[in-house]
C-alpha positions, 0 to 999 in steps of 0.5 A, a space after each residue: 500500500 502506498 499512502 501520501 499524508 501532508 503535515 506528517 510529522 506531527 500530530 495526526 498525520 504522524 500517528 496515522 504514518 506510524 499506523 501505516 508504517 507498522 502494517 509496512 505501508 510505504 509512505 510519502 510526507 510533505 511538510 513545511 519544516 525540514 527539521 521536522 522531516 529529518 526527526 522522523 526520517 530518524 526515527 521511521 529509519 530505527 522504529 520501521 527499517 523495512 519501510 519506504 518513506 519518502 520526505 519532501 519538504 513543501 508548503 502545500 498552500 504554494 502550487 507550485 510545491 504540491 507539483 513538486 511533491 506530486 513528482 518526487 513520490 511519481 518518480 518512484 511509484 507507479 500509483 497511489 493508494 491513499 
């Protein structure tokens, strides 16, 4: 399963990228602060080694930046699934 979540280093969207992680789903997150991305980069890389998590930072109120998230998961997967 492939699952795309904005805002997932913290709060909601990091628990739902836990749940996800542990039934080995691979992940794709954009957020704004780039320290947030690294932490659980970090983290995800020691907790759940197997999965494939994709970081990206952008703000996704700027067009521009959701295009860019868009292609950095599509360069690597041929679809989504949430």
């Amino acid at each position: 399963m492939r699952i795309a979540i904005t805002g997932g280093t913290k709060g909601m969207g990091r628990a739902i990228a836990e749940s996800f992680a542990e039934k080995g789903a691979e992940i794709a997150v954009a957020e704004r602060n780039p320290k947030g991305l690294e932490l659980m980069r970090t983290d995800f890389e020691s907790r759940f080694p197997d999965v494939n998590l994709i970081t990206a930072k952008a703000d996704l109120s700027k067009k521009e930046e959701v295009l860019h998230f868009a292609n950095i998961f599509k360069e690597q997967w041929d679809g989504l699934d949430i």
